[in-house]
N, C-alpha and C positions, 0 to 999 in steps of 0.2 A: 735837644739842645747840646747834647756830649757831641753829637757827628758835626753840627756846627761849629762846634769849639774848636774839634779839633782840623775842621775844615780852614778857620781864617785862620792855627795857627799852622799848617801844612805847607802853607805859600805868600808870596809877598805880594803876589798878581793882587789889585784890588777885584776885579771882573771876576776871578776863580774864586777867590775868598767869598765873594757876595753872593753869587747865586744858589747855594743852599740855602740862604738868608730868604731870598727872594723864595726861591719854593716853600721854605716854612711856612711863611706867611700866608701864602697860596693855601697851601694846606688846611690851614686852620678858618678856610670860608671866604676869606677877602677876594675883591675882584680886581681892584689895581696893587699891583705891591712895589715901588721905587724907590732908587734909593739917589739924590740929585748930591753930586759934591759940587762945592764953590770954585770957582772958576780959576785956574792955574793953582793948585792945590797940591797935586801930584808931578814933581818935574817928569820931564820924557813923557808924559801920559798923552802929547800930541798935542796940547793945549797951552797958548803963552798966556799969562796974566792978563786979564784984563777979557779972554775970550769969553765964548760961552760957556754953561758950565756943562762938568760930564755928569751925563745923564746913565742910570745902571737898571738895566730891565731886563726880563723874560717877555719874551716875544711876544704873546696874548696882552700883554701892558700898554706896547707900541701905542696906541689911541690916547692914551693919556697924554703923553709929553709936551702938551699944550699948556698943562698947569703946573710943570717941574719949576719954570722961574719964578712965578708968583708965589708957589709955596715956599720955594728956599727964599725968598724976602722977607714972608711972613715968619719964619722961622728963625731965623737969624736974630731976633730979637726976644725970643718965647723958649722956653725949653720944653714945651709940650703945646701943640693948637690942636684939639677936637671939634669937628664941626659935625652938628646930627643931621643941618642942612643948610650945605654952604650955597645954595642959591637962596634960598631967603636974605641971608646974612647980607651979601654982598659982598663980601670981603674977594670973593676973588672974579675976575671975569672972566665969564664965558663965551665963544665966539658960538657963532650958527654951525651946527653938526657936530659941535663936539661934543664928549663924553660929561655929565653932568651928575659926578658922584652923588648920591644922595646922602652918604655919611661919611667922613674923610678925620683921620688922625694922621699928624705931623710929628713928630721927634727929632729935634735936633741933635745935630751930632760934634757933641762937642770935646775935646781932650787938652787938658793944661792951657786954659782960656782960648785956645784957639777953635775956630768955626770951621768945624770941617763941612759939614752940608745938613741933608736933613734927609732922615728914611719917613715915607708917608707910603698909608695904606689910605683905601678908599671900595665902599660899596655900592652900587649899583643902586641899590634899596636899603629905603631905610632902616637906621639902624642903630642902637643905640651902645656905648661900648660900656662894657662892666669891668670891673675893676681889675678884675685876673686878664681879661682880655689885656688892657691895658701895662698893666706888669709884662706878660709877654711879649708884648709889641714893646715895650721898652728897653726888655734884656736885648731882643733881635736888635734892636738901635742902638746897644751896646756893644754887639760883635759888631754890629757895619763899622762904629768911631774905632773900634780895636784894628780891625783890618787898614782902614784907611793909614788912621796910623802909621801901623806897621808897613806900609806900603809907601807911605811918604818917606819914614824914618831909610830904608831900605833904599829908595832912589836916591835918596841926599847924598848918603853914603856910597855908594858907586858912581855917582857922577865927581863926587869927591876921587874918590879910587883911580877912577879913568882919568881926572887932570892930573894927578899926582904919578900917574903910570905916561903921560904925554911926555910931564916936564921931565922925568929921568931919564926917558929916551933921548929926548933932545938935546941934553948934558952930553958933552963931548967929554967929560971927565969920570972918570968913574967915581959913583956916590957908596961908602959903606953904611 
C-alpha cells in the first residue's frame, strides 16, 4: 500500500497513478481489476461530456469492458455492489462470448459529493469476499478517488493557467 501511496501521489497522469492500483489488485488473486470514470470527468483526458466514459485497465482485463457502463450505472447510486453471482441476479447483461464474472465487487468512487466513477474487481469463479478482502479493495478505491482527484484538480488548473497565459499575450499593453 506505501508504493501505491506514494505512486498516485508521484503524478497527476490518472493512467500512471492507476496502474499499480490495478496490479495490486491482480496480485491479491482477482481476475478482472477496472477502474471505469464517468464520462467528461477529466478535462483534456480526450473525452467531451457527455462521451463515453474512460475506461482504465491492464491488458489481460481487455475482455471485460463490455460491463464497465453497466457497472458504473449501478454504482453511481451504491457505495459498495457485491455480487457472488451476478448472472443469477440479473442485474447486469450479458452478451453471447463474453466474459461472465462468477463473483464481482463494485466501489464507487466518490470525493466531496462528486461521482468520479467506480473501481470493480471480478472472478472468474466463484467466490465469495470476506471482510478484510473487502477493506482492501476499498482502501485501492480510495487511492483510485484520490488520483482522479488529483488529476482532475491538476487539469482544471492548467487549462485555467494556459487561458490566463493566452489573454496576456494577446494584451497589447503590458500587465504588472
Amino acid at each position: 500500500l506505501l508504493l501505491i501511496s506514494q505512486s498516485v501521489a508521484s503524478t497527476f497522469d490518472i493512467t500512471s497513478a492507476v496502474r499499480p492500483i490495478l496490479k495490486a489488485a491482480r496480485q491479491s488473486g482477482v481476475d478482472y481489476a477496472r477502474v471505469v470514470l464517468a464520462p467528461g470527468l477529466i478535462p483534456e483526458s480526450g473525452q467531451a461530456v457527455g462521451t463515453a466514459p474512460l475506461s482504465l485497465f491492464l491488458e489481460e482485463d481487455e475482455a471485460a469492458a463490455a460491463l464497465d457502463e453497466q457497472i458504473l450505472t449501478l454504482a453511481r447510486n451504491q457505495e459498495q455492489l457485491i455480487l457472488t453471482n451476478p448472472t443469477r441476479v440479473r442485474v447486469l447483461q450479458f452478451r453471447p462470448g463474453e466474459p461472465r464474472p462468477q463473483a464481482l465487487m463494485a466501489i464507487s468512487l466518490r470525493h466531496e459529493k462528486e461521482y468520479y466513477g467506480v473501481f470493480w474487481i471480478g472472478y472468474k469463479n466463484p467466490h465469495q469476499f470476506s471482510d478484510e478482502e473487502i477493506r482492501y479493495i476499498s482502501t485501492l478505491a480510495g487511492q483510485v478517488t484520490l488520483s482522479a482527484s488529483n488529476a482532475k484538480l491538476f487539469q482544471t488548473s492548467e487549462i485555467g493557467r494556459q487561458r490566463l497565459e493566452a489573454i496576456l499575450d494577446s494584451s497589447p499593453d503590458p500587465v504588472l
